[in-house]
N, C-alpha and C positions, 0 to 999 in steps of 0.2 A: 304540451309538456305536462307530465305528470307531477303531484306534487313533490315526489322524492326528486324529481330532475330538478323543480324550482328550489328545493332548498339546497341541491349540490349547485348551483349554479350562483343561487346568493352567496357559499361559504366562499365559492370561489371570488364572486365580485368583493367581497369586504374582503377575500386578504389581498388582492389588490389594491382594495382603496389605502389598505395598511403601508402596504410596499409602494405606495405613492407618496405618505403622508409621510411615512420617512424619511424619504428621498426629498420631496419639501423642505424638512427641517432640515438637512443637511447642506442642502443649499442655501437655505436662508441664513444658517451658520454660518458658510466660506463666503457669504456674501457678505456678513457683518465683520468678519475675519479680515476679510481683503478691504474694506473699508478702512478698518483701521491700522493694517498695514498701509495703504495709500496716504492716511493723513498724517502718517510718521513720517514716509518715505519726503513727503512736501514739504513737510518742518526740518527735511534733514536739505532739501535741497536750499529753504531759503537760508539755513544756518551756511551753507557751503558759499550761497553767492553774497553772504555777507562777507563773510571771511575773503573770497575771493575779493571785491570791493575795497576791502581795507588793506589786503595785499598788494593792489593794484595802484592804489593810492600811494604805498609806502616807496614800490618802486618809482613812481611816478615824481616822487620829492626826492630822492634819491641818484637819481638822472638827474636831474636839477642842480642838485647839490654839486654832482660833476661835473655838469658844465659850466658852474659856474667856477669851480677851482678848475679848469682849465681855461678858461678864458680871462682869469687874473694872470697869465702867468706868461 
């Protein structure tokens, strides 16, 4: 390889490494992205089965409460 082929060959490998190093950061971006998408998405499910829980409970005294005003009666 003559040296003009080794330096057209280097310019080609560094814009590769370029267009690798990008695509790197970009990843590593949607990766930090989807992270903290995920840790919302968790806080929103425990918020949900809390709530759920305490609805569940409401109906659950409330059932209660009717059976027992039908079985005074």
């Amino acid at each position: 390889m003559t040296c003009k082929g080794i330096f057209a060959y280097s310019l080609t490998m560094d814009a590769e490494f370029t267009a690798l190093a990008e695509k790197i950061e970009q990843l590593v971006k949607m990766c930090d992205k989807l992270r903290e998408n995920n840790l919302a998405l968790r806080q929103q499910i425990a918020n949900i089965r809390s709530e759920n829980d305490q609805l569940s409970h409401k109906v659950t005294v409330a059932v209660e409460k009717l059976e027992h005003l039908i079985n005074q009666n």
